[in-house]
N, C-alpha and C positions, 0 to 999 in steps of 0.2 A: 273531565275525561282526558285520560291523555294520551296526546299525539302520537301515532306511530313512527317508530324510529323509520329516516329515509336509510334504503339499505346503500352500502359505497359500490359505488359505480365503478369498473374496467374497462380501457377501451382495449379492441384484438385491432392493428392492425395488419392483414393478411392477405394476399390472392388468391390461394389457394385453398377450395371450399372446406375440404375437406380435415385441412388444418387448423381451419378457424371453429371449427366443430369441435375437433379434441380439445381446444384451448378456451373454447369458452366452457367447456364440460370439468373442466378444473379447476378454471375460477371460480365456477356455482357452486362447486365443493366444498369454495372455505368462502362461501355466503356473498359472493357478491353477484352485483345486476351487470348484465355485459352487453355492450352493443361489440358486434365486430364490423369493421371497417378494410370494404375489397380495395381502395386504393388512397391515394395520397388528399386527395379532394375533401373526399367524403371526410376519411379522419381530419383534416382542417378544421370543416364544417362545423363537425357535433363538439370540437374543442373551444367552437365559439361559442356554443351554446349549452351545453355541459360539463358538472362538475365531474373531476374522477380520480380518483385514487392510488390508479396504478395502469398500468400502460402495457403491451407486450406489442414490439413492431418486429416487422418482417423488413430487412434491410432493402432487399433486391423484391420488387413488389411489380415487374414485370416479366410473365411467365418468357415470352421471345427477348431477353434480353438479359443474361445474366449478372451484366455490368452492373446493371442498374440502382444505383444507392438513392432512390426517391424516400426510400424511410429515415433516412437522417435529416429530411425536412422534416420530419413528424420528432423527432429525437430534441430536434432543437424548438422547434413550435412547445413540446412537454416540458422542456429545460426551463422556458422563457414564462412559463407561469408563474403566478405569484399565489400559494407557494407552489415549486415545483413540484411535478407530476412525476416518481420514480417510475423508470421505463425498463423491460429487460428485452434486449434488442436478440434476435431470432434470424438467423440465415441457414440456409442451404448451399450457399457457396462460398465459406468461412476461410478467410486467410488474417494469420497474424496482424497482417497489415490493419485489415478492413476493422479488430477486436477492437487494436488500438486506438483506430479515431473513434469505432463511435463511444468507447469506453472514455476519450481523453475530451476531442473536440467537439464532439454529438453528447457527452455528458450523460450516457446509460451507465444506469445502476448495475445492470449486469450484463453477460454477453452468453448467451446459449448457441449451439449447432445444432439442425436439426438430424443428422446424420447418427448423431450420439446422443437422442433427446431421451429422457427416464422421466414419467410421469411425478412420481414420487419425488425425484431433484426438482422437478421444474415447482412439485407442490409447496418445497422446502423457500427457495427464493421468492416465491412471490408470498409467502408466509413470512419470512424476515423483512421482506420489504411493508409488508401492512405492519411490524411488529405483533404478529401471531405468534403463537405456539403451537404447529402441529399433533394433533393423538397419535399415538402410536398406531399403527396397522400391520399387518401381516405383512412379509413383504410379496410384493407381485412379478409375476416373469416377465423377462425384460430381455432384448436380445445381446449377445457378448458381447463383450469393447471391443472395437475394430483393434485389427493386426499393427503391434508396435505400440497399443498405449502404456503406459505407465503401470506397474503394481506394485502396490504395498509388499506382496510377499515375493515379489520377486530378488532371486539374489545377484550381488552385484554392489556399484560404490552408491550412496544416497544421498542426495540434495535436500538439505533444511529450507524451505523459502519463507520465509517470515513477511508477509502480506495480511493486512485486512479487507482486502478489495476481494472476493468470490472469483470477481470477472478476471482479474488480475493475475490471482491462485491457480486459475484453469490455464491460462496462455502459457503460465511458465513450468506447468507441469507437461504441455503438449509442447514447448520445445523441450524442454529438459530427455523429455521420452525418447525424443528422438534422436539422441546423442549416448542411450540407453544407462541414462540414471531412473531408480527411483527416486518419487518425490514424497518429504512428508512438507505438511505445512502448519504454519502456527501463526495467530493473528494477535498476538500480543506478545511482550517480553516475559511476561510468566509461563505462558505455555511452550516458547521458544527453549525457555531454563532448563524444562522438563525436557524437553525430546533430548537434548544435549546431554544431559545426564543421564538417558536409557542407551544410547546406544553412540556409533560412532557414523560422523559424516564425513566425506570427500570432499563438501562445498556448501557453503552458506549464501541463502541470498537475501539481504533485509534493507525493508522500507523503512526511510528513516520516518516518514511522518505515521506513525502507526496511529493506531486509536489507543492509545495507552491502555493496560490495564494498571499499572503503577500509579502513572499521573496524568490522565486524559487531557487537563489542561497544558501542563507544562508541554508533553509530546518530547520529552526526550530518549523514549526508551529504544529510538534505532540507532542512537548513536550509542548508547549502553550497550546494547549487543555488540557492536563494531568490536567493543573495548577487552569481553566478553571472548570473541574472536581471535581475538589476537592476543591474549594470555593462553588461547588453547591452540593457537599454530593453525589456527582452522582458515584455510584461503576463501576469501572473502567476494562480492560484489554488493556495491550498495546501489540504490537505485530510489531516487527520488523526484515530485514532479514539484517541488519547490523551492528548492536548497537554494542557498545563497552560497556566493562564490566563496567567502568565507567557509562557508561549512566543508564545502569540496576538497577545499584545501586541507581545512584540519580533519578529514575521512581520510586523504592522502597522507600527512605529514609524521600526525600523531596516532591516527589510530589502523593505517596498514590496511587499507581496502585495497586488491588489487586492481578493479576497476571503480566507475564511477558512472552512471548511463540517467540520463535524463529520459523521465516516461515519456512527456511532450514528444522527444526525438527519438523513439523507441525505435528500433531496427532490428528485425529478425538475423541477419544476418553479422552486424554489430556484436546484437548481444553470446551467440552461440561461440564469434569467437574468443569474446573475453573469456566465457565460458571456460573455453580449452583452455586456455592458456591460462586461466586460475589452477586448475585439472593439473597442470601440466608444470607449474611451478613459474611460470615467467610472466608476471604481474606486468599490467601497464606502465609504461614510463609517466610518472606522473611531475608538473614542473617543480623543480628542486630549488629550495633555496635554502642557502648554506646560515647558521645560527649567527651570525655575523651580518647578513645582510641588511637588516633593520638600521636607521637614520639616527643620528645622533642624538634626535630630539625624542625618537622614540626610546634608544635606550634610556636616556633620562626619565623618561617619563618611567619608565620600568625603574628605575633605581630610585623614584621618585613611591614608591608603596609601600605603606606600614609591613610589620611583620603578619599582622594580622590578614590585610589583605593580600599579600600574596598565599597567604593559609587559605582563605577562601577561595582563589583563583586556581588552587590546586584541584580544590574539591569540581571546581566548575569544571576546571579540565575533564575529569571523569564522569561528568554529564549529571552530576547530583542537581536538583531542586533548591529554593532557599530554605525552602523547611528540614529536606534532608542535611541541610549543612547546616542549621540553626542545630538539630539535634546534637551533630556530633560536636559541634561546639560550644552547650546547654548556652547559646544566647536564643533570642525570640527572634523566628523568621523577617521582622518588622529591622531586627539590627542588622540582619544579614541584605535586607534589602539595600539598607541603605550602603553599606561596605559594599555592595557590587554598583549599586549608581555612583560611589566613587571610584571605585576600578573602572569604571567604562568612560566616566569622566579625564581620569588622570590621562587615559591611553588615548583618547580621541576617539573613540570609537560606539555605535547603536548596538553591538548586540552580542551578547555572551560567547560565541564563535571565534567574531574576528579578536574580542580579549584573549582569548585560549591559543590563536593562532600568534599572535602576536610575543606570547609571555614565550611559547615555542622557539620561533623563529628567534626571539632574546636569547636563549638558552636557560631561560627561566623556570621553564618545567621538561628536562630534559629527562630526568628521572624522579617521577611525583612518586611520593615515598608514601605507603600506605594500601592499605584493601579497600577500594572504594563502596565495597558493602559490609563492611564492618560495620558493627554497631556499637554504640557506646556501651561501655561495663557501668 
C-alpha cells in the first residue's frame, strides 16, 4: 500500500483575525495545510515542532502599537532553519526603511503592503517561492492603485531597474513613482537587452549580482550592463549587496556608473538623490586616480605580460567568462583558465576586478579595442 503524500505545511503569522483568514484561504488554494499564528510565541512554538515550507509574517503584530517589529523575530527564527523557511513579510505600516531590513537583515524572500495587497500577486509569489506554476484564471476585481503609483502606460521619462529580487523590484518602483518615472523591470541580462532595444530610457538601474541568465555561475552579467550603458550614454546607478572595493572602483573608473549604493546601507533618501542627479546629468564624485598612480613594482609587473595575456585581460575587462574568451580565441576554457591564474599571479592580486582595475589605473586598457559580443566568424 502506499503512503499518503504529507501535504506542505504554511505558517500565517498574523493578528488580525480577519487577515489571517484571507491568507490562509490562499495558501489552501495552491494545496497547502496552514496553521496561522496570532502572535510571536505561538509561531516560535509550532516552529519547534513543525515542518513548513513557506511562511507569510505580519511585521507589526501588535494591534496598540504600530511600532512594533515582533515579526522580524519570527523572520529570523525562519532564516536560521536548516534548510531555511522562505518568508513573505506583510505590513500595514510599510516604510522603505522597514522593506529594506526585513528584505536585507531579517532575510525575507519577499516584502508585500497590505494597503496594496492583490490576491492574485500575493498567489503569484507564494507560487514562485514553492516553485509552482500558477493556472491561468480569469482575472478578479481588485481595487485601483493608490494616487501616485507608478504606470506602465503612463507618459513621461522611464526607469529600466534590472533586479531579480520581486521584493527589491517593488521598493524601487514605489520610490522611483514618486519622483514621477515610469518603471519597467528585468531580472536578467537578456531581458534588460530587450527593453533597451524597444524603447528609450532616462535611467538605468542594475544589480550587479543578478541571477544570470547568460551565466548563473559566473554572475557577471551586472557588470555587462554597466558596459552596455555607457556605450548607449544611458546614466547609470549600480547598486549591490556584495561588491568588493575593487569592483566599486572599476563600476566608477571604467565603466561610468554615476552612483554606487550599497543595499546593506540602503537610504531612501540617499538613493532618490543620486537619482536626481543621474536625471540631471551631475554624476557622483567618484575617488579619481590618475593612470600614472600605480607603484613601480606594479607597473612592472604590468610590463611583465605576455601578448597573450594582456588579450585576455582585455576580454576580462568587458566582463566576458573564460569559456567566452576561450571561444574568441578557439583555445579550451582549461587554457584560458590558466592565462588568468597567471594574470592574477603576475599582478598580485585574488580576483578578476582588482586585475581589470589595475591594467586601467596602468593605462593598460585605456581604450580595449573590440565588440565584446562579437562572435567569432
Amino acid at each position: 500500500m502506499i503512503p499518503e503524500r504529507t501535504p506542505m505545511r504554511a505558517l500565517i503569522v498574523e493578528d488580525d483575525p480577519a487577515w489571517r483568514q484571507l491568507l490562509a484561504e490562499e495558501l489552501e488554494e495552491l494545496g497547502l495545510q496552514v496553521d496561522a499564528a496570532p502572535d510571536v510565541p505561538t509561531a516560535l512554538a509550532w516552529l519547534q515542532e513543525r515542518p513548513y515550507t513557506l511562511a507569510v509574517v505580519d511585521i507589526s503584530l501588535d494591534p496598540g502599537d504600530h511600532r512594533d517589529r515582533g515579526g522580524f523575530r519570527v523572520l529570523d527564527a525562519l532564516a536560521e532553519r536548516s534548510p531555511p523557511v522562505p518568508a513573505i513579510a506583510l505590513t500595514g505600516y510599510a516604510t522603505v526603511e522597514m522593506a529594506v531590513e526585513a528584505l536585507t537583515r531579517h532575510r525575507a524572500a519577499d516584502f508585500l503592503r497590505k494597503e496594496t495587497f492583490r490576491r492574485r500577486a500575493f498567489r503569484e509569489v507564494a507560487a514562485r517561492l514553492l516553485h509552482r506554476e500558477l493556472l491561468p484564471s480569469a482575472p478578479s476585481p481588485s481595487p485601483s492603485a493608490p494616487a501616485g503609483a507608478p504606470s506602465a502606460s503612463r507618459p513621461g521619462p522611464r526607469a529600466l531597474v534590472v533586479e531579480d529580487d520581486p521584493g527589491w523590484q517593488d521598493l524601487y518602483r514605489e520610490l522611483l513613482g514618486e519622483i514621477g518615472l515610469a518603471v519597467e523591470t528585468a531580472s536578467s541580462y537578456g531581458e534588460a537587452l530587450a527593453w533597451l532595444e524597444q524603447g528609450s530610457f532616462a535611467l538605468l538601474i542594475v544589480d550587479l549580482q543578478l541571477a544570470s541568465s547568460m551565466d548563473p555561475f559566473g554572475n557577471r552579467d551586472g557588470l555587462r550592463l554597466l558596459r552596455v550603458a555607457r556605450r548607449r550614454g544611458l546614466p547609470t546607478i549600480a547598486v549591490s549587496a556584495t561588491a568588493s572595493a575593487d569592483e566599486v572602483e572599476l563600476a566608477y573608473q571604467s565603466l561610468g556608473v554615476m552612483a554606487f549604493l550599497d543595499k546593506a546601507a540602503f537610504n531612501r533618501q540617499n538613493f532618490l538623490q543620486f537619482v536626481r542627479q543621474a536625471l540631471a546629468g551631475r554624476p557622483r564624485p567618484a575617488p579619481a586616480r590618475p593612470a600614472g598612480a600605480l607603484s613601480p613594482e606594479d607597473q612592472a609587473a604590468l610590463a611583465s605580460l605576455t601578448p597573450r595575456e594582456r588579450e585576455v585581460l582585455r576580454w576580462m575587462a568587458h566582463g566576458l567568462t573564460n569559456k567566452e574568451i576561450a571561444e574568441r580565441l578557439v583555445v579550451s576554457p582549461n587554457t584560458v583558465k590558466k592565462q588568468v591564474d597567471s594574470i592574477l599571479s603576475k599582478l598580485g592580486v585574488h580576483t578578476r576586478a582588482a586585475a581589470v582595475r589595475k591594467a586601467i589605473l596602468g593605462g593598460l586598457l585605456e581604450d580595449p579595442a573590440g565588440d565584446p559580443h562579437a562572435r567569432p566568424r
